[in-house]
N, C-alpha and C positions, 0 to 999 in steps of 0.2 A: 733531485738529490744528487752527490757526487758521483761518482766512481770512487774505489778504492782500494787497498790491498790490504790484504787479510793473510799474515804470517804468524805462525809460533817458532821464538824462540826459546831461549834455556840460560836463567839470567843465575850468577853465582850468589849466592845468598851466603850467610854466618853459617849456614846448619845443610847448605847442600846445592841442588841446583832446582830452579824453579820455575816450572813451564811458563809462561806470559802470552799470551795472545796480542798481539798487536794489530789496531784496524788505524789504517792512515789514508787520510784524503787523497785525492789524485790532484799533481800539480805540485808546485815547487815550492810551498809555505814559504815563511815558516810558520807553521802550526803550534797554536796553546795543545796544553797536555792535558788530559783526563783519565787518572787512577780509578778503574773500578772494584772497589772491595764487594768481594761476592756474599752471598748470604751461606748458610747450613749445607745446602745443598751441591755447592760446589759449581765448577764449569758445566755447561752444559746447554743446547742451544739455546736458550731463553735469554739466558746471559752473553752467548755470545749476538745476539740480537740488540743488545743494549751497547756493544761497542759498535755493531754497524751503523747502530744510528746517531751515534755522538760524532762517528765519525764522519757519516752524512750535512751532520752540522758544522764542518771544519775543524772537528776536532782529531789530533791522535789521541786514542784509547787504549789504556794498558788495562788487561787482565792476568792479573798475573794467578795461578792455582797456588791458591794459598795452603792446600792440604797435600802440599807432595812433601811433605813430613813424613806423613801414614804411606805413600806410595798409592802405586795405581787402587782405581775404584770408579765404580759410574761409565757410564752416567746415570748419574739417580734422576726419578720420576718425584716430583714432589706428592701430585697427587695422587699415586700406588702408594706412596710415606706416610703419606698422614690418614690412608685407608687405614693401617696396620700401628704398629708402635713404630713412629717414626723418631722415639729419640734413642730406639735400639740403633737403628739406620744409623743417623747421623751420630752420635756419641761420641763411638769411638772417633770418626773423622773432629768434630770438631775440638775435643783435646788437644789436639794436635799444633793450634794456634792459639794466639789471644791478642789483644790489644798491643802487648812491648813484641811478641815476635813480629806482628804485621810490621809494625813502627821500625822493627831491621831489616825486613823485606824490601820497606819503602826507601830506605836507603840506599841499598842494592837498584832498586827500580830507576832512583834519582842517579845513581853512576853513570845506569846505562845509556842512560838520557842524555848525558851528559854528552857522550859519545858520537850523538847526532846532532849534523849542522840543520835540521828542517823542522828545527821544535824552537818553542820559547823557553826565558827562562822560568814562568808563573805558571803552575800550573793550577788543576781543580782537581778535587775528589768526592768520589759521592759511593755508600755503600748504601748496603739492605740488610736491614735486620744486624747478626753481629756486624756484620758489614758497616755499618752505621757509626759505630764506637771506634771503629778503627780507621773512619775517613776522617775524623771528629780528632784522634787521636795522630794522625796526621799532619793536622794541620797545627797541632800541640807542639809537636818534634821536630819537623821542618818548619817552621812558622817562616822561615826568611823564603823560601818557595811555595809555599801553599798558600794561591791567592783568593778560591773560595773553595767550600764544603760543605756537602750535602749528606744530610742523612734521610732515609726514608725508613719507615718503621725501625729505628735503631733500637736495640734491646740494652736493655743495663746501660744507659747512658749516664747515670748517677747514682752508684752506689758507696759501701762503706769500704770496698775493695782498692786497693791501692791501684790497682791499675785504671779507675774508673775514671772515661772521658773527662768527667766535669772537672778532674783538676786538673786539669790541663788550660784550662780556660785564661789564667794570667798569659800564658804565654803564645796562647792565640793570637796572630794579626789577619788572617785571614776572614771574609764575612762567610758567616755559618747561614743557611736552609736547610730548617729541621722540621720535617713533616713530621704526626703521629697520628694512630688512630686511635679515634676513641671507645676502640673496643680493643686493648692490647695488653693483657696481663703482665708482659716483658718490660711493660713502660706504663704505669697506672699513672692518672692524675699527678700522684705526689711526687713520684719523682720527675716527670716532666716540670712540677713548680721549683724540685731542688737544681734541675737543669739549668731552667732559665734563670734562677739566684746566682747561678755563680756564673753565668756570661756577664748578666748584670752587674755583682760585684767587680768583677775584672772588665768591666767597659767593653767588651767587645759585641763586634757589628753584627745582629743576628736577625732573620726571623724565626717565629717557633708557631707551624698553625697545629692545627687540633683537625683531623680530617674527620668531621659530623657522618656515623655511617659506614667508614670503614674498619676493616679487620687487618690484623697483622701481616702484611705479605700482598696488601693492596695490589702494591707496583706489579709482580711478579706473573706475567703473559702466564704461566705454567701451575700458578698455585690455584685450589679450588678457592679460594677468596678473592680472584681475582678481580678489581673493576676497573673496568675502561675506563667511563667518566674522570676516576677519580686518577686515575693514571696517567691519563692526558693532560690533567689539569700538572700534576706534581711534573711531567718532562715540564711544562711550559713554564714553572718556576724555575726547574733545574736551569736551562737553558737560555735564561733571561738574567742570570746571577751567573753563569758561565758567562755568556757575552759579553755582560758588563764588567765583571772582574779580569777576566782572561784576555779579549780581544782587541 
């Protein structure tokens, strides 16, 4: 695996400034980009474990805290969270964003990028849970940069809400990988079939698996639903749909 550098900066956003974690290979790229949209729970090292390892696979990795809206907080425990009422916990934090603010955050993100001669210009994104809607939504608002995107357990990824991922889908160019499990009340059956309807209708390049056996939060080293197997298996999609689109 590489070497790397693991810094936080402080990137100017519409609404403030925005912490980012940034993990970069060692060595003079230039380096494809990978935006990680966090899930409920925010930064924290689970997550920053998922930028070491993208980064390990040649990629730069932007984390950026999507909840310095709300201001300091955390690190939160998932599994102390969902021992207790974990949508007291996270609540108030996740108001704080949604699908159109991430979508100006990513903008901000793309400035800074912009800024660096050791990046490309294509990059990837992949979230968790909200996470999910807003890499999805990403690749909606930048379509001329976002060359693929990943969701894994994404939540609300097709509802009747205006801001809901799936319309976004006309103006998608990027290839989507969209995991779900099929134990996930946030994404039942039907709207993973109005998901895949409307990538369908607008043509664009997808797959969509159905993970037999998992629960909401699969991916997440830190969640008690956590599984390896099946975690292993979703990097080695990630990172086969990164390759091929980004490298």
């Amino acid at each position: 695996m590489n070497t790397l550098k693991h810094e936080e900066v402080s990137m100017r956003t519409r609404d403030g400034q925005c912490p980012v974690h940034v993990f970069t290979p060692d060595g003079a790229g230039p380096w494809p980009v990978v935006i990680v949209y966090m899930d409920a729970f925010g930064i924290r090292p689970a997550l920053l474990q998922i930028g070491e390892r993208l980064a390990g696979g040649g990629y730069v990795a932007l984390l950026p805290d999507l909840f310095y809206r709300y201001g300091a907080y955390g690190p939160l425990d998932p599994k102390q969270a969902f021992a207790g009422d974990f949508r007291a916990v996270v609540g108030p934090l996740t108001v704080t964003t949604d699908n159109v603010k991430a979508a100006q955050d990513t903008e901000a993100l793309l400035a800074w990028l912009d800024t660096r001669n050791d990046v490309t210009d294509k990059i990837g994104t992949v979230g968790f849970c909200m996470g999910g809607g807003m890499a999805i939504t990403a690749a909606g608002t930048c379509p001329e940069r976002v060359a693929a995107a990943v969701s894994f357990h994404g939540s609300r990824l097709a509802t009747d809400d205006p801001e809901s991922p799936h319309l976004l889908a006309p103006k998608i160019r990027a290839e989507l990988y969209v995991a779900v499990a099929d134990n996930d009340r946030s994404c039942p059956p039907e709207m993973v079939e109005r998901f895949r309807q409307a990538l369908d209708d607008a043509g664009v390049r997808y797959r969509c698996e159905v993970y037999r056996g998992a629960s909401h939060g699969w991916m997440k080293s830190d969640f008690p639903v956590y599984d390896e197997a099946a975690a292993e298996r979703g990097w080695s999609e990630m990172l086969a749909l990164f390759d091929r689109a980004l490298k």
